[in-house]
C-alpha positions in Angstrom: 0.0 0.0 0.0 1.3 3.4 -0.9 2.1 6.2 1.6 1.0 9.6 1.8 2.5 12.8 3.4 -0.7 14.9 4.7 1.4 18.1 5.4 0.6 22.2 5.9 3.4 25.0 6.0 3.7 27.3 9.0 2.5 30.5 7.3 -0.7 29.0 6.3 -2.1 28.7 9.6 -3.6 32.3 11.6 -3.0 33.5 14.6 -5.0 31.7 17.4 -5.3 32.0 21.3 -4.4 29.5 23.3 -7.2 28.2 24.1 -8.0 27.8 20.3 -4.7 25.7 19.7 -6.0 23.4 22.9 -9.5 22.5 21.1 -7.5 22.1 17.8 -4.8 19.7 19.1 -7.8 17.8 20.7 -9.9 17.7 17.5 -7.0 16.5 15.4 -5.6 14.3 18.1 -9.5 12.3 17.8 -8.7 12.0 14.1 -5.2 10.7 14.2 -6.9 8.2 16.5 -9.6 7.3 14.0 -6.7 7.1 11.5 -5.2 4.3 14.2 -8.4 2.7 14.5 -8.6 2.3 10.4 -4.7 1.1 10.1 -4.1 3.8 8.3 -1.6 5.9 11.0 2.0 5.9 10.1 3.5 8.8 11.8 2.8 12.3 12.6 4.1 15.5 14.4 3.4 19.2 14.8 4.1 22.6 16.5 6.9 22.8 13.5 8.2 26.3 12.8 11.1 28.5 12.0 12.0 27.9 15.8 12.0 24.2 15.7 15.0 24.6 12.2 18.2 23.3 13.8 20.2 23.9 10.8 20.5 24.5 7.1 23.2 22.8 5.1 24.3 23.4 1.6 26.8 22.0 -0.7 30.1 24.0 -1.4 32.9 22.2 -3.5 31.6 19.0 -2.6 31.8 19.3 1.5 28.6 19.8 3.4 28.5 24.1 5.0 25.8 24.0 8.2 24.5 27.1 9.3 22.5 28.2 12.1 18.3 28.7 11.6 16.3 28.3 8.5 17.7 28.6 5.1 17.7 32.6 4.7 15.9 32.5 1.7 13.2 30.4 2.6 10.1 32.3 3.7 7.7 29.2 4.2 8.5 26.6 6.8 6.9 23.2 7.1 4.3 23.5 10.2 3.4 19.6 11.0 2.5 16.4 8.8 1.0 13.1 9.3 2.0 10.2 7.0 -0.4 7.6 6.5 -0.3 3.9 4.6 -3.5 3.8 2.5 -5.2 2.1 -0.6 -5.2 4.8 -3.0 -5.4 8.5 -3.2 -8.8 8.5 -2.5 -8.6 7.6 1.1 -5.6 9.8 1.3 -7.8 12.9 0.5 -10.2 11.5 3.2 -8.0 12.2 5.8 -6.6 15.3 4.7 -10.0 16.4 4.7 -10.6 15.2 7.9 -7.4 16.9 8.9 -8.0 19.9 7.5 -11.9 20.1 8.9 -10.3 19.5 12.5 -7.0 21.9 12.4 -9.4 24.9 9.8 -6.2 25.3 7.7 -5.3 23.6 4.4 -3.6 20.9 4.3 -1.0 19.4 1.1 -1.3 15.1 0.5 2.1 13.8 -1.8 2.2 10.5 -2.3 5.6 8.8 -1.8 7.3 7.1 -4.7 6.7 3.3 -5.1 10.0 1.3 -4.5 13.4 2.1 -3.7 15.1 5.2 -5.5 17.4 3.4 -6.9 14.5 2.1 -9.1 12.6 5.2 -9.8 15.9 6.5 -11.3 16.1 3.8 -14.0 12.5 3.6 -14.8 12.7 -0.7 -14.9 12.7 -1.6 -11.3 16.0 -3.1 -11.9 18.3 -0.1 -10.1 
């Protein structure tokens, strides 16, 4: 069965009080339950933000450079995901809607590849 990234950015969600993040994380905690209930939970985390970025790393001359923080140039950062092993797009959708119902902010669903990379490259399953 493939698996789905069910994912919103930071900047997509607005400002809410406390008490508003409470009865959120409660709503969407119910529906990663349901999602447990159905099979369908893989992993998921939120609460993501610029704050959370412990560094950004780029390629210089072939060596690795870290830097502190999020990558300067980057103005979206990714806010909190679930990743779920389902049938088919279809059900993926479901629980993004779900998702996004409980949360009231969008939510993104990208299905993973099928197979190892190494396959995917070559296009015959044979690396």
């Amino acid at each position: 069965m493939p698996q789905y990234l069910i994912a919103f950015n930071d900047e997509w969600v607005q400002e809410h009080t406390h008490e508003e993040l409470v009865a959120k994380g409660r709503a969407s905690m119910a529906v990663l339950q349901e999602m447990k209930d159905a099979g369908a939970f893989v992993f998921a985390d939120g609460g993501i933000d610029a704050s959370t970025v412990v560094c950004s790393v780029v390629a210089k001359g072939g060596e690795p450079v870290f830097s502190d923080g999020p990558f300067v140039e980057t103005k979206e950062h990714l806010g909190g995901f679930t990743v779920v092993n389902v049938a088919d797009d279809e059900t993926a959708r479901y629980w993004a809607g779900r998702l996004a119902v409980a949360l009231d902010w969008p939510q993104e669903v990208h299905r993973f590849p099928d197979g190892p990379p190494e396959a995917r490259r070559s296009g015959d399953g044979e690396g």
